[in-house]
N, C-alpha and C positions, 0 to 999 in steps of 0.2 A: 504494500500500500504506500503510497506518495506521501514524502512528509516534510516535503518544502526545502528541502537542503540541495543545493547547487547539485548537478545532475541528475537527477531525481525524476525530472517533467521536461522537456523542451520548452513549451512555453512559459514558465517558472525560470527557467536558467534566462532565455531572453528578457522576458518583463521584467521580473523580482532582482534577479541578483544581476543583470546585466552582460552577460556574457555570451560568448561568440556561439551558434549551438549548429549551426549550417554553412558558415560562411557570407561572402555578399554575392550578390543581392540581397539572396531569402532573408538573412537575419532585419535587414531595413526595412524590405518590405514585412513581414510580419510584426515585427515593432510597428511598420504604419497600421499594421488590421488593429492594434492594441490601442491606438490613439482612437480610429473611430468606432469602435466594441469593446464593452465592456472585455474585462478581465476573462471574467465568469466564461461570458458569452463565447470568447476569444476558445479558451479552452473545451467549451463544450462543442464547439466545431471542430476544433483538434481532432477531440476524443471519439466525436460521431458519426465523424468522416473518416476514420482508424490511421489520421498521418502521421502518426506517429512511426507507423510500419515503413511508409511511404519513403522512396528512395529520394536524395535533394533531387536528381535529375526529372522526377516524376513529381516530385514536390512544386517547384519552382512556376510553372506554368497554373498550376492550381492555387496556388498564393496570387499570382498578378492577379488571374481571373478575379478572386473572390475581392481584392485591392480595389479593380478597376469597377467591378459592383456598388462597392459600397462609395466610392468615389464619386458616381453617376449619382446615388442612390442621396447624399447627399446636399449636390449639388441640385437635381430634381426638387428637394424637400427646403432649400434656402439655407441650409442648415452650414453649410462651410462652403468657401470659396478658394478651392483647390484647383492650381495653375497644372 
């Protein structure tokens, strides 16, 4: 069971402790899914969509995607003004 200590969770190591868990891009973009989703939120799409399993190469395109959603999603709602 997860108990919040650096390695532990991928998203916990990136949010919480700060730390490199993918490399770049992924790791900035999923810090972006964290500014506009909650914490909570962030991780239960992790967990519900099993990327945890999920290779960076296989990861990476699924991150923009869901990036480039909530980005429209967003900007649609007035809600931020992202260039």
């Amino acid at each position: 069971m997860p108990n919040g200590k650096p390695g532990d969770h991928p998203i916990t190591d990136l949010m919480i402790h700060h730390l490199s868990v993918y490399g770049e891009p992924l790791d900035t973009e999923l810090r972006q899914l964290g500014e506009l989703m909650s914490y909570d939120r962030l991780c239960d799409w992790f967990h519900e969509e099993r990327h945890w399993t999920t290779p960076k190469q296989q990861l990476q395109p699924i991150v923009s995607a869901k990036l480039k959603e909530l980005r429209q999603d967003t900007q649609e709602r007035g809600w931020e003004n992202i260039s």
